[in-house]
Each structure stands twice: as C-alpha cells, then as structure tokens.
Jmol script that loads the backbone (N, CA, C; Angstrom):
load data "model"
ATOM      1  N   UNK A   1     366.939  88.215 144.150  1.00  0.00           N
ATOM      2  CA  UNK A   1     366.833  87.331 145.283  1.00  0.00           C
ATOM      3  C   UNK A   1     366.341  88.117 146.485  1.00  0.00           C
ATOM      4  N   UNK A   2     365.466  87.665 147.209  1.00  0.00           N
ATOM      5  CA  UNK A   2     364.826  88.243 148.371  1.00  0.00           C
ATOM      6  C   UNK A   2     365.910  88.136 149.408  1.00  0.00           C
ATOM      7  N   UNK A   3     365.976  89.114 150.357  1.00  0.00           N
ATOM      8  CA  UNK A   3     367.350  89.475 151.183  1.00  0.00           C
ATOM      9  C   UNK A   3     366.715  88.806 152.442  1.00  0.00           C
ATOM     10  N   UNK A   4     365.593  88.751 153.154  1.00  0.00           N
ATOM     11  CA  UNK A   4     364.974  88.205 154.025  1.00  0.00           C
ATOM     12  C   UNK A   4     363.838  87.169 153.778  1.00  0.00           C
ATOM     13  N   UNK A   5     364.181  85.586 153.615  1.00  0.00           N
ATOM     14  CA  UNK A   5     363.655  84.929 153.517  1.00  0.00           C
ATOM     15  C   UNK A   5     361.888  84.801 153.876  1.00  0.00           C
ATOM     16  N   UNK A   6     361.230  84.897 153.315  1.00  0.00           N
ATOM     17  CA  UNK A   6     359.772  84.754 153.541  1.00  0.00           C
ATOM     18  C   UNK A   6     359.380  83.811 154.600  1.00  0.00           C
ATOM     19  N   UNK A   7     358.156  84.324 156.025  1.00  0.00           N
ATOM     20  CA  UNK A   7     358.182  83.565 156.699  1.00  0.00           C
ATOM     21  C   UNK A   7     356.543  82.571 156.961  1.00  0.00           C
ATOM     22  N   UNK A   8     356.358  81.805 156.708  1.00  0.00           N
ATOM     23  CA  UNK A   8     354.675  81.759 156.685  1.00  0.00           C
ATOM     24  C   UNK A   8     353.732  81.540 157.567  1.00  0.00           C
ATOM     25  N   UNK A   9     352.982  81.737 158.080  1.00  0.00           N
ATOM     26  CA  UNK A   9     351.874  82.474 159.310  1.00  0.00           C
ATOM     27  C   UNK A   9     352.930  81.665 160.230  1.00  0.00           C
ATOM     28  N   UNK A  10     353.349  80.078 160.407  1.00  0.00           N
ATOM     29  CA  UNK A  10     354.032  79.477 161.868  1.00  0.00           C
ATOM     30  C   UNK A  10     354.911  80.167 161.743  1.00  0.00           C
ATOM     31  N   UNK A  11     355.826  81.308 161.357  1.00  0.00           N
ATOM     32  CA  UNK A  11     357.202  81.980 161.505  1.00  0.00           C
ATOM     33  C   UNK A  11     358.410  81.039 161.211  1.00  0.00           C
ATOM     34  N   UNK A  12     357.767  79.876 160.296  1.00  0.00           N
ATOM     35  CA  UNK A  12     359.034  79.118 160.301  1.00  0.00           C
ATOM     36  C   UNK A  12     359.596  79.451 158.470  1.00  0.00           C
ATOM     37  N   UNK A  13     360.653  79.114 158.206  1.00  0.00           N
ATOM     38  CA  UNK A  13     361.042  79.385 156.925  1.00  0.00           C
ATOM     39  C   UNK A  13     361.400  78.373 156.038  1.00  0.00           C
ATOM     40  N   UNK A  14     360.657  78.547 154.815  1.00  0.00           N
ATOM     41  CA  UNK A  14     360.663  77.583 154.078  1.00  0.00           C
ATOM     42  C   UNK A  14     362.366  77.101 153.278  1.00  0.00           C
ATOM     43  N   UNK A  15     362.674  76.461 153.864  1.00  0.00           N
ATOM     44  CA  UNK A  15     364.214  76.147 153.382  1.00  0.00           C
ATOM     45  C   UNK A  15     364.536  75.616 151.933  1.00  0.00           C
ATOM     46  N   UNK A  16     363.367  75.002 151.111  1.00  0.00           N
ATOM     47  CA  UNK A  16     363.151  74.500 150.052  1.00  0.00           C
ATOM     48  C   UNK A  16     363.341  75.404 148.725  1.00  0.00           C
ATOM     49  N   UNK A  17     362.704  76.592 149.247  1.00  0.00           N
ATOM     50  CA  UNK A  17     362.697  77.735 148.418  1.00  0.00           C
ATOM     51  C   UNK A  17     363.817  78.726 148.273  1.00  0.00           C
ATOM     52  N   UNK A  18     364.421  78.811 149.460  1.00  0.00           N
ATOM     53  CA  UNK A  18     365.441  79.270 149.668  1.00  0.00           C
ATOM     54  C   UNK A  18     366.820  78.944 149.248  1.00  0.00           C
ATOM     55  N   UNK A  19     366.965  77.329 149.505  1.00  0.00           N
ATOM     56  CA  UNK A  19     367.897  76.464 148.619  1.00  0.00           C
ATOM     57  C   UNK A  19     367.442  76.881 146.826  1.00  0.00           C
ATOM     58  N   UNK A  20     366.195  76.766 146.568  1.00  0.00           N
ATOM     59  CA  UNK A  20     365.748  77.008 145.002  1.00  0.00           C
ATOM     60  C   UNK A  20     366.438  78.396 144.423  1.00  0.00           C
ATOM     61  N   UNK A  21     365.693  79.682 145.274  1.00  0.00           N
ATOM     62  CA  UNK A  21     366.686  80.601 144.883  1.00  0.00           C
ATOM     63  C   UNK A  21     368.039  81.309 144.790  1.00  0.00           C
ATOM     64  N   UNK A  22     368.849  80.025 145.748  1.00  0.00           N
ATOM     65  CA  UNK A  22     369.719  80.464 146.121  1.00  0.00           C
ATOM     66  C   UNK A  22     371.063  80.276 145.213  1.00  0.00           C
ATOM     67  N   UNK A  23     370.256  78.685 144.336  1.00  0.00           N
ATOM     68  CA  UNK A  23     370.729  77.878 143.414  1.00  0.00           C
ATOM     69  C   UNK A  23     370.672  78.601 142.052  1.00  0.00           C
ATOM     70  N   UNK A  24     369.032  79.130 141.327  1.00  0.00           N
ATOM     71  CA  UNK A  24     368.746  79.866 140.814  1.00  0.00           C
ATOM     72  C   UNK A  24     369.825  80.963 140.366  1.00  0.00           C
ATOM     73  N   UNK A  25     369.845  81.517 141.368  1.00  0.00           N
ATOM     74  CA  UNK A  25     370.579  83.176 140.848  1.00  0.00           C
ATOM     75  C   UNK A  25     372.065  82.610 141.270  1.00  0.00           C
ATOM     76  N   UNK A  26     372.714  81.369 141.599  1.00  0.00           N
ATOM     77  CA  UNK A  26     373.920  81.033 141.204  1.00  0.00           C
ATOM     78  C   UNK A  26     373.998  81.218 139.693  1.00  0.00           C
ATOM     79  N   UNK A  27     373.338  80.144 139.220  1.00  0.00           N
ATOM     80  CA  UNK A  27     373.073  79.362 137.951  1.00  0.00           C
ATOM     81  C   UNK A  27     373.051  80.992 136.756  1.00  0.00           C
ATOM     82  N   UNK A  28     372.107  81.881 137.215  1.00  0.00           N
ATOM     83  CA  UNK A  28     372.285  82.925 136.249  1.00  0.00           C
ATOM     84  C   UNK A  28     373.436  83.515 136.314  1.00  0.00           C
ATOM     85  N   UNK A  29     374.046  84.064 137.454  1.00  0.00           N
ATOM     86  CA  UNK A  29     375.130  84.447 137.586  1.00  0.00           C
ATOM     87  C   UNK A  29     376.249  84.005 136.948  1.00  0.00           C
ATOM     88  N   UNK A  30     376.769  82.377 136.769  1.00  0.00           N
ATOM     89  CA  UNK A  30     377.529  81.541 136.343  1.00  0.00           C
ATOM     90  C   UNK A  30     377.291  82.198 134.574  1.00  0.00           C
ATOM     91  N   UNK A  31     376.138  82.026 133.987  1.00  0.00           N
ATOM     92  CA  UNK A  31     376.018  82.327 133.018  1.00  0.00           C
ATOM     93  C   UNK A  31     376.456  82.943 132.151  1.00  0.00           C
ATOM     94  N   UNK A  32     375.805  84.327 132.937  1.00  0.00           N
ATOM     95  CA  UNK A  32     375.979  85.742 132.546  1.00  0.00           C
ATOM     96  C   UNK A  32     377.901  86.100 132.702  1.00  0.00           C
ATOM     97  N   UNK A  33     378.256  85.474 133.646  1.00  0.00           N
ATOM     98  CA  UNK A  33     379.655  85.856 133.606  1.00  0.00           C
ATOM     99  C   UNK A  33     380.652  84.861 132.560  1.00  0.00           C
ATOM    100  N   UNK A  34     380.069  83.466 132.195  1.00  0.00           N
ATOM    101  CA  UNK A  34     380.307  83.010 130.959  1.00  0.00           C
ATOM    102  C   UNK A  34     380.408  83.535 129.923  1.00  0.00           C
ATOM    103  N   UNK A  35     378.833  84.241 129.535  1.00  0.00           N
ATOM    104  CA  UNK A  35     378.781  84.935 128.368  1.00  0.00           C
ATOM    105  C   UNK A  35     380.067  86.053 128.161  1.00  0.00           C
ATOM    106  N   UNK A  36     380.023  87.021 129.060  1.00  0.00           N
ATOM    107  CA  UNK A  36     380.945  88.133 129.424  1.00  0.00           C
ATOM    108  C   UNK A  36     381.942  87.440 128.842  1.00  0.00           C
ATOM    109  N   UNK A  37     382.867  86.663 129.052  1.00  0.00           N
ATOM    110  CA  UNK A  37     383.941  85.868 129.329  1.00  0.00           C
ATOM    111  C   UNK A  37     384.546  85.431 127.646  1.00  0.00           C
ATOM    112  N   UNK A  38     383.702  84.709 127.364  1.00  0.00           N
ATOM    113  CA  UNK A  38     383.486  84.293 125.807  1.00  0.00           C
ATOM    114  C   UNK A  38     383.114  85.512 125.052  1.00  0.00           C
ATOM    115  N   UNK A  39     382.505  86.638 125.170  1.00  0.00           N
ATOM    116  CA  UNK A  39     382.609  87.408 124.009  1.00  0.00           C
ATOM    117  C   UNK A  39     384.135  88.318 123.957  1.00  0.00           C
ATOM    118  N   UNK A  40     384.678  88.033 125.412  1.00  0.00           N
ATOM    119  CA  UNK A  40     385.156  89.152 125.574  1.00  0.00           C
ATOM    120  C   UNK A  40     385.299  90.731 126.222  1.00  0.00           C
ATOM    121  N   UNK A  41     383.925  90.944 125.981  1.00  0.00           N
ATOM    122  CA  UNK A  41     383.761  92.334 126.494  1.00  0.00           C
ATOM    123  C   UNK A  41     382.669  92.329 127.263  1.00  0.00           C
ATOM    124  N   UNK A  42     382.466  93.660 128.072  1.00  0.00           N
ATOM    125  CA  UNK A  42     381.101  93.849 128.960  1.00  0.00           C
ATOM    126  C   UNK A  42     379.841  94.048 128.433  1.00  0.00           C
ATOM    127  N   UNK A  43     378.663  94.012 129.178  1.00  0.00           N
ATOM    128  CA  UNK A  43     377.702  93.844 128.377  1.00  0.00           C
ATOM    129  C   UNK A  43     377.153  95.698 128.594  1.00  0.00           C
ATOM    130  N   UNK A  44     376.988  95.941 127.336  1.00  0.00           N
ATOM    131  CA  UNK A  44     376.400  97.951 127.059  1.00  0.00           C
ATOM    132  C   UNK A  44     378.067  98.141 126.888  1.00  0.00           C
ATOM    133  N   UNK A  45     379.131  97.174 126.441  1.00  0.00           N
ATOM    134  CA  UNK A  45     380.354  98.105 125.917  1.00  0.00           C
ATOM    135  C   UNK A  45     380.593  97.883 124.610  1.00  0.00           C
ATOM    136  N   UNK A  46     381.018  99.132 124.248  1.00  0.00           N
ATOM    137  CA  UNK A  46     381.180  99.805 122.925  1.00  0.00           C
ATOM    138  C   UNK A  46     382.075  98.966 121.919  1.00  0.00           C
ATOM    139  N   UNK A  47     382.814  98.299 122.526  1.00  0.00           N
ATOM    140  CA  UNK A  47     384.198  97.680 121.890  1.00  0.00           C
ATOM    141  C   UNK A  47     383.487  96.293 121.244  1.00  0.00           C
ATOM    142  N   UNK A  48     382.112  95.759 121.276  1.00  0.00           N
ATOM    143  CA  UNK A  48     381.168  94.597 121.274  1.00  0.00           C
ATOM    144  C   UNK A  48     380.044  94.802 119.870  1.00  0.00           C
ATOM    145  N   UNK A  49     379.940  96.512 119.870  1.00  0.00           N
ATOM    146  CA  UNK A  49     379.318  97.005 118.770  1.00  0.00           C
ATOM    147  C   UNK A  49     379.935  96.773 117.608  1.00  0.00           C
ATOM    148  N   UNK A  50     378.871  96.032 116.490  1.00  0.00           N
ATOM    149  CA  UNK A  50     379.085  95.472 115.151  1.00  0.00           C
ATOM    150  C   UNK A  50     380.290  95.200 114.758  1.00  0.00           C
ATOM    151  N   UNK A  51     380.763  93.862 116.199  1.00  0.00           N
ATOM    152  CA  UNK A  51     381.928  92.926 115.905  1.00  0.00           C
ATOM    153  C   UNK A  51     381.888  91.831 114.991  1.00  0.00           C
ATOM    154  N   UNK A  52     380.414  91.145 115.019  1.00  0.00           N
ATOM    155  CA  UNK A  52     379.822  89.850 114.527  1.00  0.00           C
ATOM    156  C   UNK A  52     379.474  88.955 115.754  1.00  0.00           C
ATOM    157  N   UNK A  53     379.824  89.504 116.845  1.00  0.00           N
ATOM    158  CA  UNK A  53     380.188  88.692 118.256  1.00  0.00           C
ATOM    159  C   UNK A  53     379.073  89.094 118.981  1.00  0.00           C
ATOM    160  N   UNK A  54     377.648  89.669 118.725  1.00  0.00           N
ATOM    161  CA  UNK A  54     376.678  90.138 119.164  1.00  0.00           C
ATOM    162  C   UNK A  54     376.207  89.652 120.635  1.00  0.00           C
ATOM    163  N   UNK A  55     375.528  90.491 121.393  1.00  0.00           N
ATOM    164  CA  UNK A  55     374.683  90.050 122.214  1.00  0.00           C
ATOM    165  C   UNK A  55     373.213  89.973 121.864  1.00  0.00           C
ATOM    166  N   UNK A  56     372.859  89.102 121.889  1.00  0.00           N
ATOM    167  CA  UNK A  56     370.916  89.042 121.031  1.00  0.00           C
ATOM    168  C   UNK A  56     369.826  88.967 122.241  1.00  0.00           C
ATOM    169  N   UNK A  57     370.086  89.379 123.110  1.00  0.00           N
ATOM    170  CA  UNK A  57     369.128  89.338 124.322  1.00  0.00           C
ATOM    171  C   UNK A  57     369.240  87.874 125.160  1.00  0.00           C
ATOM    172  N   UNK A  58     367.753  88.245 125.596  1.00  0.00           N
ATOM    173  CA  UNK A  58     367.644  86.978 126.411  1.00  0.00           C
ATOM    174  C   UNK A  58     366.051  86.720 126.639  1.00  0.00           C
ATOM    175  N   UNK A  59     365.355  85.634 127.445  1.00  0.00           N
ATOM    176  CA  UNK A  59     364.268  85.292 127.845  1.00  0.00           C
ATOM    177  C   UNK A  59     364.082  84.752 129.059  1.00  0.00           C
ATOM    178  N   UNK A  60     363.259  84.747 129.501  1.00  0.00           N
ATOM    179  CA  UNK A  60     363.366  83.879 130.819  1.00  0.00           C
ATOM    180  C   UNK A  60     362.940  82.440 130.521  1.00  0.00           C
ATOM    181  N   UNK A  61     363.093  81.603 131.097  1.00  0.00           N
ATOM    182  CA  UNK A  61     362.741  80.212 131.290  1.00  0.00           C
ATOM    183  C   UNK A  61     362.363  79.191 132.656  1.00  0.00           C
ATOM    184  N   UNK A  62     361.296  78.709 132.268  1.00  0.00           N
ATOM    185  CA  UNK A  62     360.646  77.917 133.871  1.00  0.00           C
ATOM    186  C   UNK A  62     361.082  76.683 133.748  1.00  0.00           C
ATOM    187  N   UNK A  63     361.648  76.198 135.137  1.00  0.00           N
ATOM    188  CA  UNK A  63     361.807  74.574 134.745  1.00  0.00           C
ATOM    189  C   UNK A  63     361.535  74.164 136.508  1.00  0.00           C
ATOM    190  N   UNK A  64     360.187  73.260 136.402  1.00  0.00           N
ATOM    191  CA  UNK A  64     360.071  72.576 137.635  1.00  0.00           C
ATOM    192  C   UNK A  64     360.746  71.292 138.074  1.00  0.00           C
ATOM    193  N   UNK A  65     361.268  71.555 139.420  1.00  0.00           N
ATOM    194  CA  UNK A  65     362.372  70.424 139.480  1.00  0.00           C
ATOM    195  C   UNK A  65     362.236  70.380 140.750  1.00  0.00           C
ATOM    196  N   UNK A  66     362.592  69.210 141.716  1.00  0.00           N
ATOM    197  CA  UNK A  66     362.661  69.311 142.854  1.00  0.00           C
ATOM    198  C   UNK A  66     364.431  68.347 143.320  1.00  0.00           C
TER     199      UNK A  66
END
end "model"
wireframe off; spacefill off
backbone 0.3
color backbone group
C-alpha cells in the first residue's frame, strides 16, 4: 500500500483509489491471517513441514468492481 496517497497535476487526491486500496490490503490481510489460523502454524515454520496441512502458494487475482 502506498504510504502517501498519489496526487494528480490539480493536487487533489483521488479518494476512490484510496478507499480501493485501503479495502484491498484489508481483504488480503483478513486472509492471510485466516489461513495462519486454520493451519495452525506460521507461514516458513517448521512445525507445518510434511504435516499433510500444506501451504501450496498463491496467485494474484484482478477483479474490477466499483
């Protein structure tokens, strides 16, 4: 997430985008601490290695929405 909102040539700030990312990296956050939660353990910890309870990565995903 950008720490200083982007401003465009009028110096005004786009609030649209800001609400988007702000929502965004909730939404992953929520996730990722789900996942954590449900396996159990942290993610790169040892106690997770060849449980059956794997972590299999991830991908990104686009979804336009307003």
């Amino acid at each position: 997430m950008k720490s200083i909102p982007e401003k465009p040539n009028n110096g005004q700030v786009n609030f649209d985008d800001m609400i988007n990312d702000l929502i965004k990296n909730f939404l992953e956050k929520l996730l990722k601490s789900e996942l954590t939660e449900f396996l159990n353990y942290d993610k790169y910890e040892v106690t997770g290695k060849n449980s059956g309870n794997n972590r299999n990565g991830n991908y990104s995903r686009n979804f336009q929405t307003k």
